[in-house]
N, C-alpha and C positions, 0 to 999 in steps of 0.2 A: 293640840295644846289644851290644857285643863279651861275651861272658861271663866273660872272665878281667877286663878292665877294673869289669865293674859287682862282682863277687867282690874285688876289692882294695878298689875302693869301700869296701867294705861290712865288711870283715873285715880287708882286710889295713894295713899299719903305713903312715906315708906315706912310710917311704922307698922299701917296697917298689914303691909308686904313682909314686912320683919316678922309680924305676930302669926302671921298665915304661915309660912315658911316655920317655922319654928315649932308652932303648933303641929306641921307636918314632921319634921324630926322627933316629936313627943311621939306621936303615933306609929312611928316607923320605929322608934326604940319599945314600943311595948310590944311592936309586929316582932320585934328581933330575940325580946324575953321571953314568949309566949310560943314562939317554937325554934327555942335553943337546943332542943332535943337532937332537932332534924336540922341545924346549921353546919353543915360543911366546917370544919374548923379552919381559921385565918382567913375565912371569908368577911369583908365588911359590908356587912347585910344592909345594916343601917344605912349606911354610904347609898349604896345601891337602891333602895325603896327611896331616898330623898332625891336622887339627880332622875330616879327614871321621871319625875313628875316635870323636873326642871328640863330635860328631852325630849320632850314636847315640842311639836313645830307647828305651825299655822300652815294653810292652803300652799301659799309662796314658800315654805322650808323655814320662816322666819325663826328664829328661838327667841326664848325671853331677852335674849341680850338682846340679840338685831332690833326688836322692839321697844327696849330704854330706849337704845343707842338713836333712834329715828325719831322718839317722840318730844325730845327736848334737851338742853343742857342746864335746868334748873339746879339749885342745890339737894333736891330731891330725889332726881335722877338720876344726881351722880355718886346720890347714897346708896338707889338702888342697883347701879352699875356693879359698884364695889360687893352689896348684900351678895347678889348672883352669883358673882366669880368669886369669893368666899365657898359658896357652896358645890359651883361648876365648873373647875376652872380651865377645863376641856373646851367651852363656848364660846369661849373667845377668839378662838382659830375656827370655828364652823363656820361653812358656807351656805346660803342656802340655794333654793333653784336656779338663780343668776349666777351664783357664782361667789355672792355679794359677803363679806365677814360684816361683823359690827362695826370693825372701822368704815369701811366704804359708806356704811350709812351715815355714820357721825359726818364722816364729812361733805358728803350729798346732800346734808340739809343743812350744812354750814356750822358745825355746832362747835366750833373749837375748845371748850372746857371740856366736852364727854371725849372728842378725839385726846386732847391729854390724857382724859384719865385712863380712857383704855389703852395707850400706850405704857403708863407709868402701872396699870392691871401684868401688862406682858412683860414689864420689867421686872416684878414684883418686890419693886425697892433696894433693887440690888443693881449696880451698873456693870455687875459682870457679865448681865444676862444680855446682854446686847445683840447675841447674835437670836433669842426667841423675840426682840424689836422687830431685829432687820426681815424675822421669817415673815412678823404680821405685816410691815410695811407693803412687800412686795409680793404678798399676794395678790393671784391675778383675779380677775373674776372669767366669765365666760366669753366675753370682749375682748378679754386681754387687757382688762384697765386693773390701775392699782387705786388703793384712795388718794394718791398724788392726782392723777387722773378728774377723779370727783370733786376734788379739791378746784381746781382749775375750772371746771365747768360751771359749777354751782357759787362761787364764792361770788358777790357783785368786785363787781372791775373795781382797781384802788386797792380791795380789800386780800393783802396775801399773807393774813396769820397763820391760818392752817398752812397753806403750802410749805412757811417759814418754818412752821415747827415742823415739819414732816422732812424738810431737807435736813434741818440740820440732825435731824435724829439718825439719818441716812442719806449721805451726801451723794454714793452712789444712785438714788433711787429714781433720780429724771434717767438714767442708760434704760431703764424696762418700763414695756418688754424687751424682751431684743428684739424679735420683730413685730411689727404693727405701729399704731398709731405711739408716739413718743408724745411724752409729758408737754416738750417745746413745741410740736409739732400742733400740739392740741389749743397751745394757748396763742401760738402766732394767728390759729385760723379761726379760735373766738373774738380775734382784734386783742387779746390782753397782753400787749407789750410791756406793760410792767415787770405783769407776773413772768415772762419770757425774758426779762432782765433779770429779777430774782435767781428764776432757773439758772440759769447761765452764771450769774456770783455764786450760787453759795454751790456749785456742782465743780467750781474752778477749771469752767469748760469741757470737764468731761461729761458727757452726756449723750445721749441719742439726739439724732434729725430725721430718724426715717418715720413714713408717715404712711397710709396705705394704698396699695397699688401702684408700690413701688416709689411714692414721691417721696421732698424730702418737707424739711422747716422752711426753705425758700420759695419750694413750689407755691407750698400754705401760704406763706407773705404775700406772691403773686395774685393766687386767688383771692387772699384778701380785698389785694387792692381792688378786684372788681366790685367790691360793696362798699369799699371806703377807701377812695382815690388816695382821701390826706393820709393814709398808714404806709408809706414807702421806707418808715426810719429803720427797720427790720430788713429790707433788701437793701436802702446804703449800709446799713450797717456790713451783713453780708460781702457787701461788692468792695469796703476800704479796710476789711480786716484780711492780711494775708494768710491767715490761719485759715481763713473758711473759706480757701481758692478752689480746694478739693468740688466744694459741695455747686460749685455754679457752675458746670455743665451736667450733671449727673440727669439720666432720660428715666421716666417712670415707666410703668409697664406699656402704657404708651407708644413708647420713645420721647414724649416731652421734654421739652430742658426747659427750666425757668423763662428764656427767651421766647421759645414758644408758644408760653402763653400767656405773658406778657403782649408778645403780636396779636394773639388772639383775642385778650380781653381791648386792646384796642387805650390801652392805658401810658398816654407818652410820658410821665414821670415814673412811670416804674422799668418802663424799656429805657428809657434814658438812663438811667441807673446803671443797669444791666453795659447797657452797649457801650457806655464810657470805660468799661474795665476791657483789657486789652486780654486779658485772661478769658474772656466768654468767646466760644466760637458760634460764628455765626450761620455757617453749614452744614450745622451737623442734620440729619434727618430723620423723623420719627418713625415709625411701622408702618405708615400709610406712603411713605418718600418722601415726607415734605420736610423744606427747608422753611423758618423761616419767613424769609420773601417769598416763598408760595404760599403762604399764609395770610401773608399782606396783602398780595395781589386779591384773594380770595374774599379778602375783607373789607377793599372798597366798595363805598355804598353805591350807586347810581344815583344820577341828574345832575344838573347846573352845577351845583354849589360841591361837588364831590368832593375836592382839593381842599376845600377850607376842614375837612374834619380830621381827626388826630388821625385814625387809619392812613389817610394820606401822606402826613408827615411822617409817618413811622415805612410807609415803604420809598420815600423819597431819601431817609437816611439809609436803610440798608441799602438803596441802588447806587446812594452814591459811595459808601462804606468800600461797595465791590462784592457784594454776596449776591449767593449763585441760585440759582434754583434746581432744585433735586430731579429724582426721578419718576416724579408725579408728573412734573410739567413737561417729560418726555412722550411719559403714558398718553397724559392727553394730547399731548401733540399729534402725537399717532394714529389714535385713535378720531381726534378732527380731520387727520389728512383721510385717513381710509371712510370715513363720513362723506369726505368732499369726493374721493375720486368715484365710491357708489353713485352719489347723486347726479356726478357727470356722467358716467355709466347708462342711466338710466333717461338721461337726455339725450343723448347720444343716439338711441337702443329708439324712444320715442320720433328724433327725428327724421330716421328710415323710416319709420311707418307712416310717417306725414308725408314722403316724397313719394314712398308705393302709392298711397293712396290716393295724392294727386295727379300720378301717372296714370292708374289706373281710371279714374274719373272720366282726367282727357281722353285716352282710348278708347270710354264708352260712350261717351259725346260723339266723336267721331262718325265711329262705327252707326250709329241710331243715325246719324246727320247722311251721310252717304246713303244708309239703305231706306229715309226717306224721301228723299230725292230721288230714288230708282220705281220709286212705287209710283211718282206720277211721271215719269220718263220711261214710257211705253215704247218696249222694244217696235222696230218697223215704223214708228213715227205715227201719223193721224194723214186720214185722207185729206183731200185736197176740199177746199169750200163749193167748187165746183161737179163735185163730184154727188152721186145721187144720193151717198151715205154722208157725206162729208162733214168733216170734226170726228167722225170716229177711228178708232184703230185699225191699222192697214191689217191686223193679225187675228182681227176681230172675229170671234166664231170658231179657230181653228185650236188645236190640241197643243200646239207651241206656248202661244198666249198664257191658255191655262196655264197649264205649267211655270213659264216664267213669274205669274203672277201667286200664286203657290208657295213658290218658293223666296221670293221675294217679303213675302208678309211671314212665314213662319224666320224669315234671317233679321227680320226688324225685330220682331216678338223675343227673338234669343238674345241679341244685342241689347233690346229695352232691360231684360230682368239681366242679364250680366252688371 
């Protein structure tokens, strides 16, 4: 983008943006007189030498509009909204590397006079044009958000002009995308139930719920609840309209159901909600097998004081409800039982080797105990006191002895190292 043009953008007055721009149509009409020779005939040269300036984009794809359109909604800015698309009026539907048209920016930064103008730009004063509205309304960006989207995110809570004026310009425009994250979906889970009442009047309930990764506008309520317990008005709302009975079992990619993580965020006024509707089932089970009360089981805390926390009361009402647990709590069943029967196994397996071992022991005590008692229990006995050797061995001297005596200490020595 030219740098003196994006510099007045941005800073300078709109006349001065008038007289630069204008000044450039002078010089691109004397570029058009000065080689008419060589002009293609029915070609609008002029045209062409003044927008290629204005087709210009910054680093991000910005164009000079995406740039009004971001830097304010002054009365200045929204001369030069109009000056631009005068001269470009292509820019208005450009996206740039996000995705992003000039609406999305107007209302990304809340600007609701430039979002008027740039819709009353696409209309161009004619309310027949309605359907080049509804083209700028809904387009998408790279996210898949419209400026309904931006709208909701960016505007402070309370405040739902832009949204106001974007539905009613296009009542269908909360259904898109068709899929991903939904207008309603967006603003149940910023907490902005207002704005999620607005959606919901001026769309005359037709509209999207789906949200991403399969959830829906209830899941988001749920989740909500876990940053702001007091925002439940979105799931009774939900649980006492029979219109929206469809949406309260529906599982996200998950398999979650509202319930589910209502158990899991551990929130008894938002499961209480849920579990009062005789329409929510309480079995149903996620990709993992859980119900549920295998959830709640899951999510009692440990110690003393266990019973007194909501977890507690939330798997006390589903046991007494009569809800079941899946086939998670089969798996692990099973898997504890084959846990317990190994480790029996394995005690089992240890206390053979504790009975060899002390069999073997005694055997070798024994055996060591008998063969030394043989060693001083000399075969033939000891002479008599009387006798001119006496006290020594009857066998003393002869080749028997030896030998008993031999064998004797090499049977101790084998029984000792057994």
């Amino acid at each position: 983008m030219d740098a003196r043009l994006l510099a007045l953008v941005c800073s300078g007055t709109f006349q001065d943006l008038e007289s630069f721009l204008d000044g450039q149509d002078q010089q691109a009409a004397a570029a058009v007189g000065g080689s008419a020779t060589r002009r293609p005939p029915g070609d609008d040269e002029e045209a062409f030498l003044r927008e290629s300036l204005l087709d210009g984009v910054t680093v991000g794809g910005d164009t000079v509009l995406h740039v009004v359109a971001t830097n304010g909604d002054s009365q200045d800015f929204l001369k030069k909204a109009s000056l631009v698309h005068t001269k470009a009026r292509s820019l208005l539907y450009v996206q740039n590397n996000d995705g992003d048209t000039p609406l999305h920016c107007a209302a990304r930064e809340g600007s609701f006079a430039m979002a008027s103008r740039l819709i009353d730009l696409a209309r161009g004063g004619d309310d027949a044009n309605a359907n080049r509205v509804k083209a700028l309304l809904r387009t998408e960006n790279k996210i898949k958000w419209t400026a309904l989207h931006e709208a909701i995110k960016s505007v402070p809570v309370g405040h739902n002009d832009i949204v106001e004026l974007l539905m009613k310009e296009d009542s269908q425009l909360a259904s898109f995308p068709k899929d991903g994250t939904s207008p309603l979906y967006l603003a149940i889970l910023e907490g902005r139930s207002f704005t999620a009442e607005t959606l919901y009047e001026l769309s005359s309930g037709v509209l999207s719920y789906s949200g991403p990764n399969g959830q829906n506008a209830l899941h988001a309520a749920v989740l909500r609840g876990k940053v702001d317990k007091k925002k439940i008005s979105t799931v009774s709302y939900a649980c006492k309209n029979a219109t929206l009975s469809w949406i309260l079992n529906m599982q996200d990619k998950n398999g979650n159901t509202a319930l589910h993580l209502a158990v899991k965020a551990g929130s008894v006024k938002i499961f209480c909600c849920l579990f009062r509707n005789r329409q929510v089932q309480l079995n149903l089970t996620n990709k993992k097998g859980e119900t549920p009360l295998d959830i709640a089981y899951q999510n009692i805390p440990k110690g003393l004081h266990a019973y007194m926390h909501s977890e507690a009361r939330i798997l006390s009402l589903l046991q007494y409800a009569g809800a079941k647990r899946g086939i998670r709590h089969l798996q692990d069943y099973l898997e504890q039982s084959n846990i317990v029967q190994k480790k029996q196994g394995e005690i089992d397996e240890m206390e053979k080797v504790k009975d060899a071992t002390q069999s073997l022991c005694i055997g070798s005590v024994l055996i060591a105990t008998v063969t030394f008692g043989a060693a001083f229990a000399m075969p033939g006995g000891y002479r008599a006191d009387d006798h001119t050797n006496g006290g020594t061995p009857t066998l003393a001297g002869s080749y028997k002895l030896g030998c008993c005596l031999c064998t004797g200490y090499l049977y101790h020595t084998s029984s000792a190292c057994s």
